[in-house]
Structures are given as C-alpha cells and as structure tokens.
N, C-alpha and C positions, 0 to 999 in steps of 0.2 A: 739671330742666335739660333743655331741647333740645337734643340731637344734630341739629347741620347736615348735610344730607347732601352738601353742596359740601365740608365737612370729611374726612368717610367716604370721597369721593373722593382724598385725598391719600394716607389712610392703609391704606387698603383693595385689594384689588386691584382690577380696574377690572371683571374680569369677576363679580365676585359680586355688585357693586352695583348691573350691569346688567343679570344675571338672577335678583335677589332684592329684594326688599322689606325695607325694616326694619321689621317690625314691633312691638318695642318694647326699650326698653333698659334697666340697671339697674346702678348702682353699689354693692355692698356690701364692706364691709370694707376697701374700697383697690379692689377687683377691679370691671372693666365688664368687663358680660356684653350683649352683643349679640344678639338676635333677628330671625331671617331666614328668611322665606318665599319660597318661591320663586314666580317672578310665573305667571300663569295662559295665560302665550302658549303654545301647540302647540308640540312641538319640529319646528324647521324641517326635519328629517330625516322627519319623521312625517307632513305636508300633507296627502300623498294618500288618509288616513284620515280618516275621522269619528268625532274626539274629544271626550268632554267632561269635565272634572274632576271627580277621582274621590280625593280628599282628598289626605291628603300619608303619607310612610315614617315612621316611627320619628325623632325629632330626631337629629341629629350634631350633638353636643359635640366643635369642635375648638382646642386653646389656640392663639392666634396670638401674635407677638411681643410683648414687654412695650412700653408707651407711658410712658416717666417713670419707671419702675421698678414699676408696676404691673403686674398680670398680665390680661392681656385671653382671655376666652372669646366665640367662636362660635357661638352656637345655630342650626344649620341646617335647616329642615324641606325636603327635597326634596317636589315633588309628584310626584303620579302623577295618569294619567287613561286613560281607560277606551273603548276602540274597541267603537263604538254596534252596529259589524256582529259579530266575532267576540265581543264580550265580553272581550277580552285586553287585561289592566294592561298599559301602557307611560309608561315614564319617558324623561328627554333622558337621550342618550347624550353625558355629558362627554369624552369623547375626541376627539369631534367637535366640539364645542364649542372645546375648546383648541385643532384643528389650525390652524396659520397662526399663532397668538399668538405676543406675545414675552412669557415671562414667567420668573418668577426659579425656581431649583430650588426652593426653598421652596415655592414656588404650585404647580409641577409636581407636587410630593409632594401637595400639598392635594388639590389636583384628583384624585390618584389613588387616594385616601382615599375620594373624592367617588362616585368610580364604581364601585368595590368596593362600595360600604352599600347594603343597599337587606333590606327587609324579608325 
C-alpha cells in the first residue's frame, strides 16, 4: 500500500514532514510504523560553515496519536554532519526550528523529545 504524502500532511505535523523524508512504511499487526529521515539541507542556523553529511544519530522511537484505534509509531533518524574545517559533529538545533510555530502542546513535547536525543 502507498502512503500519500498529501495524506501525511493532514495527519502529521507540518513541521516533520517538511524536514524529513519518509523513507518507508509498515503495517504490522494493526500497528503503522512510519519511517523518517531527515532531509540532507544544512541547518539554516549553521550556513556560515562548511558542511557535509555525516550519517544520522541513533533512531527515535516515538508513539504518536492512535488513527482509528490503531497505534501509530514514529521512526526518526535525526542527521548529523560534519564541519569540513574544525571537524566538529553538528546537528539542527530544534528549538530554533520551532521558534515562530504555532503548534499544539503535543508537538511541543515532541519536539522537545526531538532535541534532548542525540547520541
């Protein structure tokens, strides 16, 4: 089955789906589990360095609302990437990412989830 991604936007928040990729999906037992990469752009906070990707953190597993009485999972790979002059890992800084949003306490908490993980 294809997942639309004009779907994911209804049910999704707007900001995950516009800084992450689905990379693939999986219905088992009743349960969709969703797979999400994050996309390969520099964080806009970051510009003034010379980046290049440099794999991704550890997955985050995080359960989202149920859809129909199903239980929906999150699969998150944050990336990370790698400043060509110091050699120093850097990842987007979510907090900045969310400032100016309007989003629901739920999302808030997600996101805050988001920027606490990191290897």
């Amino acid at each position: 089955m294809e997942l639309s991604l004009d779907l994911l936007r209804f049910i999704l928040p707007e900001l995950l789906v516009s800084h992450f990729t689905i990379a693939s999906h999986e219905i088992e037992k009743g349960t969709l589990h969703l797979y999400f990469e994050e996309k390969k752009d520099t964080p806009r906070e970051e510009k003034h360095r010379i980046l290049i990707a440099h794999g991704f953190h550890k997955e985050l597993v995080v359960q989202d609302f149920p859809l129909r009485g199903k239980n929906v999972y999150l699969h998150i790979k944050r990336r990370r990437w790698l400043d060509k002059t110091t050699g120093q890992a850097v990842h987007r800084n979510w907090d900045l990412v969310a400032q100016g949003t309007r989003m629901t306490v739920e999302f808030a908490a997600f996101l805050k989830v988001l920027s606490q993980y990191q290897d």
